[in-house]
N, C-alpha and C positions, 0 to 999 in steps of 0.2 A: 344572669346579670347582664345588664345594657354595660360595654366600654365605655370610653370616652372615644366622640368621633370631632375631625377635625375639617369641615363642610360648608360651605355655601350655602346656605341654605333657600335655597331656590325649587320649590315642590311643583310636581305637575299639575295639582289643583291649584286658584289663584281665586280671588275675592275681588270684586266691582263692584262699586258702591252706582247707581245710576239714579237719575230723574229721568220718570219714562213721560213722552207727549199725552197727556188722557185722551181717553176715548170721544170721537166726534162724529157725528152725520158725516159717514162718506172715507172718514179714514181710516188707515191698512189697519189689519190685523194688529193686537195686542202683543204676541207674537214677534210681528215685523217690527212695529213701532219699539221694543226692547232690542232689537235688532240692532234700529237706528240709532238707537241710545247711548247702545254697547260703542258702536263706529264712531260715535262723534267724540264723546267721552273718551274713552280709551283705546281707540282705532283696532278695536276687534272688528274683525271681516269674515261672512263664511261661514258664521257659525250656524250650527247646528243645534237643537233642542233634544233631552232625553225625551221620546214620546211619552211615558205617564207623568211627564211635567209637565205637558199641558193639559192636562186633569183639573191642576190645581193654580195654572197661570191667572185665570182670569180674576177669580177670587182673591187672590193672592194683593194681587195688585191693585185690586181696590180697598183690599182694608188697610193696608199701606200708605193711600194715599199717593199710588205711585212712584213712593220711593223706595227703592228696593235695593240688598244686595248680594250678587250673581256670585255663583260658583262656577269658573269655567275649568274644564279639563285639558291639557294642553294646550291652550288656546284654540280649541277647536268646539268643545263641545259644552252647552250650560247643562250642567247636572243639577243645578239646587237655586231656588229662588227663595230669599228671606226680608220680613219686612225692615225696612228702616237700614240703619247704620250697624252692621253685624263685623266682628272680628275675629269670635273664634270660628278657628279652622285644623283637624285633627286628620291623621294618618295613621294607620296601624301598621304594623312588619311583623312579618310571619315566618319563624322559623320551623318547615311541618318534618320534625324529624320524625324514623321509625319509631324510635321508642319514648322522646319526646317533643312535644309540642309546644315553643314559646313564644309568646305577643307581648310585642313593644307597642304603649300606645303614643304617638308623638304629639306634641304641640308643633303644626308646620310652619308658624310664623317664627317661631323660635329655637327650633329643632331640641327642644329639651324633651326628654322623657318622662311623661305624666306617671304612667304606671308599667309595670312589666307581670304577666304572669304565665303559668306554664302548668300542663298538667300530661299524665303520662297518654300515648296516643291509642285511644281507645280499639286501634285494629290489632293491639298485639293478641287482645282473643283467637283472632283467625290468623296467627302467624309470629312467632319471637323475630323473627328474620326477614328481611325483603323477600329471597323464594321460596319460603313457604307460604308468604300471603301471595306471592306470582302465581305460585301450585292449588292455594285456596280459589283464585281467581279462575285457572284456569278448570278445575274440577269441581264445581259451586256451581248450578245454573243461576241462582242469585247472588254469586261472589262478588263480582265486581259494583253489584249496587249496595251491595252491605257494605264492602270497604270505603265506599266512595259517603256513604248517607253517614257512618262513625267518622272520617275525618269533621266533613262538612258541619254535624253538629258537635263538635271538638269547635272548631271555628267560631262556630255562633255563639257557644259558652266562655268561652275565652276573651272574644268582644267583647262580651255584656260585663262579665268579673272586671275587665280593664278598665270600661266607661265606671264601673259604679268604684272602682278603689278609686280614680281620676277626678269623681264628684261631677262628670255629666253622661249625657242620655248617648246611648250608642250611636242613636240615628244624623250627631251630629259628628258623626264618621263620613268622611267623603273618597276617602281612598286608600288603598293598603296593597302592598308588595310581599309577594310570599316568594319564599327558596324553598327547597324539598330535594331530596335526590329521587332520582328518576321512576322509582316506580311511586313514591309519594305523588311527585309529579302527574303523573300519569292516572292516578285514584282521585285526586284532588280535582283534577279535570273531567273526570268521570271516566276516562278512557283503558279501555282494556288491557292491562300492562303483560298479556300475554305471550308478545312476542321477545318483551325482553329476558323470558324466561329460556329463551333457545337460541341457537346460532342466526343469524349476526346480530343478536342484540340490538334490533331497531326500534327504535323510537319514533311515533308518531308525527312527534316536532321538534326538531332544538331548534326554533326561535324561540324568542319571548312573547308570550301571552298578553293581550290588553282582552278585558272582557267584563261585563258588569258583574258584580259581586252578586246577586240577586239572582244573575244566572247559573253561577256554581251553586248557588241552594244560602248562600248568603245572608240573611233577612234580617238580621237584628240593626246591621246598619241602615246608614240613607238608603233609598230606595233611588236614586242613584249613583251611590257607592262608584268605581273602579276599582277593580283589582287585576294587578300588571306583577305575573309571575317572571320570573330573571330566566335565560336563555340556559340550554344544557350542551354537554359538550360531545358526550360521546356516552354509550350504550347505560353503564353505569358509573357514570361522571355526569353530577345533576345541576341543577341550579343554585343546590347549595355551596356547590365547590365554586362556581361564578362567585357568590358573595363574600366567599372566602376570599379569591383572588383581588373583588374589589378591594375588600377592606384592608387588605395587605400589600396590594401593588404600590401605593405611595411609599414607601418602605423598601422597597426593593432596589437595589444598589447592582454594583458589580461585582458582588463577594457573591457565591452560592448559597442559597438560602433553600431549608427540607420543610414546608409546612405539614403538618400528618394529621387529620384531626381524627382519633379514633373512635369507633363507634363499632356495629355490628358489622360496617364495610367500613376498611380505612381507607380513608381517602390522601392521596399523596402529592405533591405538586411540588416540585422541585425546579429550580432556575435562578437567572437576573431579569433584571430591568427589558434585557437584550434578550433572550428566550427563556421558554416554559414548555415544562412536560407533565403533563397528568397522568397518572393513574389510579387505581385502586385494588385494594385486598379482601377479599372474602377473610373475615378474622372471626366468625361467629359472634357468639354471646357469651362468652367466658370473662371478656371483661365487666359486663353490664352484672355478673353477680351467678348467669345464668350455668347449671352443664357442672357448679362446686358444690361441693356438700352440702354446706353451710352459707352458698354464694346468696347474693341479694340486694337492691339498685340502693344505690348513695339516699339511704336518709337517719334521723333518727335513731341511734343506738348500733348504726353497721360499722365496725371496727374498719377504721381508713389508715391508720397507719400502726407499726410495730418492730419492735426491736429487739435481736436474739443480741445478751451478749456473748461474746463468742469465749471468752475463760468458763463459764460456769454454765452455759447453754439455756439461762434464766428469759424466760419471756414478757416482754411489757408492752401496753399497748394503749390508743385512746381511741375512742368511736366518737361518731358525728354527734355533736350536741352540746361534749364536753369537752371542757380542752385541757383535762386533769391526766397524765399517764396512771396504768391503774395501779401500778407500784406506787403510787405516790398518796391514795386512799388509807385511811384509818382502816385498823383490821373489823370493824362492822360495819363496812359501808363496800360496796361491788360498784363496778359501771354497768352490770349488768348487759351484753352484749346481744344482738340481736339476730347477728349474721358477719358476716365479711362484704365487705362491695369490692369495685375495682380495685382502686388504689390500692386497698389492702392488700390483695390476691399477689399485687405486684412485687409491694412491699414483703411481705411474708416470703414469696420464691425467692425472690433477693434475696432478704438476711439468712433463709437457711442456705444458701449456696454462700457467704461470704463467712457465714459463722461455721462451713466446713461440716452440714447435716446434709445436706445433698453433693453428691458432686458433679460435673461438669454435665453430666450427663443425664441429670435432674434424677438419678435414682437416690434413693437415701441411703448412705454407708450404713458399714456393716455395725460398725460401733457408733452409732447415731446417737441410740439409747444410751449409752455410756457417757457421750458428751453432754448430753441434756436431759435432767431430770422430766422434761414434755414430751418427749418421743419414746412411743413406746409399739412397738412391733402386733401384729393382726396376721398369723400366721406369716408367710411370706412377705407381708410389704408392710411398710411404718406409717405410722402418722404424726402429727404434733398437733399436743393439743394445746391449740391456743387458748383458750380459758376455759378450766375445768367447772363440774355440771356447777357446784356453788357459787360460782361465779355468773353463771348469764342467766338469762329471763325464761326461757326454757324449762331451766332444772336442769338440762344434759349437757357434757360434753359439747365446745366447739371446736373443732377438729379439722386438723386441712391434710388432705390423702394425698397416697403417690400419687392417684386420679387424677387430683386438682393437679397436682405438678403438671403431671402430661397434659391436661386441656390447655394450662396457659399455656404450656413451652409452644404449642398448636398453634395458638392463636399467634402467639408473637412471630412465633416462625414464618409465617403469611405476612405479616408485616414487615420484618425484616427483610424478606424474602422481595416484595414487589418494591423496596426501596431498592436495594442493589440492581434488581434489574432493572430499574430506570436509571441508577447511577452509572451502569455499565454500557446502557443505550447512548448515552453522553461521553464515556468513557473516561470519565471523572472515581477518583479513589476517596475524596476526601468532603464534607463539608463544611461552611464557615460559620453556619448559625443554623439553630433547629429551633422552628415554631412551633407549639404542642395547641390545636387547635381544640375548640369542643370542649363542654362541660367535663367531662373526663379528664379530656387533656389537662386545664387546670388543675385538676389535683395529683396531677402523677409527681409522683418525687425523682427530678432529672435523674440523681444520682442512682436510685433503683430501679429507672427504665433503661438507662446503659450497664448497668451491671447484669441483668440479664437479657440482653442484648435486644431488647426491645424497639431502641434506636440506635444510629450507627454512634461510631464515637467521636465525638465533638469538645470542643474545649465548652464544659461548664460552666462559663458566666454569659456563653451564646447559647443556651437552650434553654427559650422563657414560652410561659403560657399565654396564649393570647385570649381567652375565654372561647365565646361563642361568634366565633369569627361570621359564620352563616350569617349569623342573626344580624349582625354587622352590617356586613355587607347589606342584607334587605332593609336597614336603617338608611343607607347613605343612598338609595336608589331613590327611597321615600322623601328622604328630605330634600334630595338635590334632583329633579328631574334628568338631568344632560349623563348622571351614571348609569343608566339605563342604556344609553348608548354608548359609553364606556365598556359596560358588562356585556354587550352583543357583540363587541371590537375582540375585548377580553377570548371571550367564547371562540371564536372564529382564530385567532393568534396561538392558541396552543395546542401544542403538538401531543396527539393521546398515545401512550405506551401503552400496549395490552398487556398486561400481568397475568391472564388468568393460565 
């Protein structure tokens, strides 16, 4: 989902309506004479032309009648010649995660959002994780073109789906901002992400990218599109944690503030107004669904939340779709479950350590099975079944193991783990508000990411979710040209913490 953003809206593409001088015995080029037109008119200077625009200048502007109007790129460059008195002018943002992929399409005169859509990123074939598509890349002799040709038509399906929910043609796309963490970054460019596979984690570039969309394999938009990816920070600190930072730094005060958005790397950035520290966690795939028994990503029929009561050790639950608890169904009617996803995994570890089936130590006591008619012992180690075979879509048993216990306590542990050490690099004990970044983020239930100790402890009415901050951020670049230079400022001003 698009937030609400609070912006200027001032884009890098801009619209000129012109009356060009017609063509005469002896005078300049069509060309120049649009040139002249542009300077008088609207005191553009200097410009410059896409070359396969003038393919189509000359024609253009005779069926026109001359009037035409220009599409310039920072004031620099005419990307799009159109006849007559034209208005719309559109933008896309690109948010290229590992495991998903969201586009915002924008109206640039209005900064409203036409349409949004997202689908999952077609390289998790070669890789659940960023180093294992690092590892595909680098032992693949055609790795890095296959991850690079799956983003890129990821990209081009994603435009087209956005123009046609929007109700117009792709090609009257003229510009788009993408974030990505850094090996995204780095595929999406085409570039070999093999060094950030090994010591010092270097990066090709943390500037920001201007480049024609056309040229990363682009097509479905204008033909000549721009696309301006946002600056990185450090080895694995990408351009998405910049749009993070954009879309959150108006917000930032003098109290300490933890944004964490989690994903398969969690990303962390903690500070004021007055400084900032990034870093990041290797957390796996434990929250994405991935490595649990029964795990599996946020959709349709995956159990997101649950609750053990803690007298009778009874278990109730709701999965995505429905918003019914399944205790609360007529006895011939099931929700029919289909898996676990994050939230849930979370939720679940929680209530069995608060309902006193696990303890401190995430093993399950010895009289588990005694407190809860769900828990029932597998030789040596227990499990609970969250909803028995009659109840899910399956037929069998859904069931969450000591297993699952230990991968999330894993995962959180890493998280937890690279917060304190940046909270200790500062030399800070406490903080005053927790941002919960990321499609995840939004569904975590504050109270069971600090119960088991997922984030530090905070007063609970300061730990809110901010959705898809990323995506955010590559919203407000698009719509306002001048955060583009803000997000290079951004980039360059904070201080990276190594975690690993």
């Amino acid at each position: 989902e698009a937030g609400d953003l609070v912006v200027e809206v001032a884009p890098a593409v801009r619209l000129y309506y012109v009356e060009v001088e017609p063509a005469s015995l002896g005078s300049p080029g069509d060309w120049e004479r649009l040139q002249a037109a542009l300077a008088a008119s609207h005191h553009l200077r200097d410009l410059t032309i896409d070359p396969l625009l003038l393919r189509s200048l000359q024609p253009m502007l005779r069926k026109s009648n001359w009037a035409v109007t220009v599409t310039v790129w920072q004031g620099r460059e005419v990307l799009r010649v159109e006849p007559g008195y034209v208005e719309s002018l559109y933008g896309l943002a690109v948010d290229v995660g590992s495991t998903t992929i969201a586009a915002h399409l924008c109206d640039l005169r209005t900064g409203a959002v036409l349409a949004t859509e997202a689908m999952m990123n077609p390289q998790v074939r070669y890789g659940e994780d960023l180093l294992s598509r690092v590892s595909y890349a680098m032992t693949e002799a055609q790795g890095v073109a296959r991850l690079n040709r799956a983003v890129i038509r990821a990209l081009n399906e994603l435009a087209a789906k956005a123009a046609e929910t929007a109700g117009i043609q792709p090609t009257e796309i003229t510009d788009m901002v993408l974030v990505g963490n850094t090996v995204m970054h780095h595929l999406l460019l085409g570039i070999d992400p093999s060094e950030l596979g090994q010591l010092p984690f270097a990066l090709a570039t943390y500037d920001p990218v201007d480049v024609k969309a056309r040229e990363l394999g682009i097509k479905v938009l204008h033909t000549g599109a721009m696309a301006h990816v946002l600056p990185c920070i450090a080895g694995y600190v990408g351009a998405d944690n910049v749009g993070v930072l954009l879309a959150e730094q108006a917000r930032l005060d003098d109290q300490i503030t933890l944004i964490v958005e989690i994903g398969t790397n969690a990303e962390i950035l903690l500070g004021t107004k007055e400084w900032m520290l990034w870093g990041s966690s290797r957390t796996g795939v434990s929250f994405e669904g991935a490595h649990i028994s029964h795990g599996q990503r946020a959709a349709v029929g995956a159990v997101e939340r649950i609750r053990i009561d803690r007298d009778t050790g009874a278990v109730r639950y709701k999965v995505i779709g429905d918003p019914r608890w399944s205790d609360d169904l007529p006895d011939d009617e099931a929700l029919r479950p289909t898996g676990i996803c994050g939230s849930g995994i979370i939720e679940v570890v929680a209530e069995l350590l608060t309902a006193g089936l696990i303890d401190g130590s995430g093993r399950f006591v010895k009289d588990a099975a005694e407190r809860s008619p769900r828990v029932r012992w597998t030789g040596r180690t227990a499990e609970l079944v969250l909803a028995p075979a009659g109840e899910t879509a399956s037929g069998s048993d859904l069931v969450v193991t000591q297993a699952d216990v230990r991968a999330i306590q894993l995962a959180k542990a890493a998280l937890y783990a690279g917060v304190k050490i940046m909270m200790a690099h500062q030399g800070i004990d406490r903080v005053a508000r927790i941002r919960l970044a990321g499609a995840f983020g939004s569904y975590i239930d504050p109270i069971h990411a600090m119960t088991i100790g997922l984030i530090p402890d905070c007063d609970l009415s300061h730990v809110t979710a901010i959705g898809n901050a990323a995506g955010d951020g590559a919203r407000l670049a698009l719509l306002n040209a001048d955060q583009r230079q803000l997000a290079r400022q951004a980039a360059h001003s904070v201080t990276y913490v190594e975690t690993a």
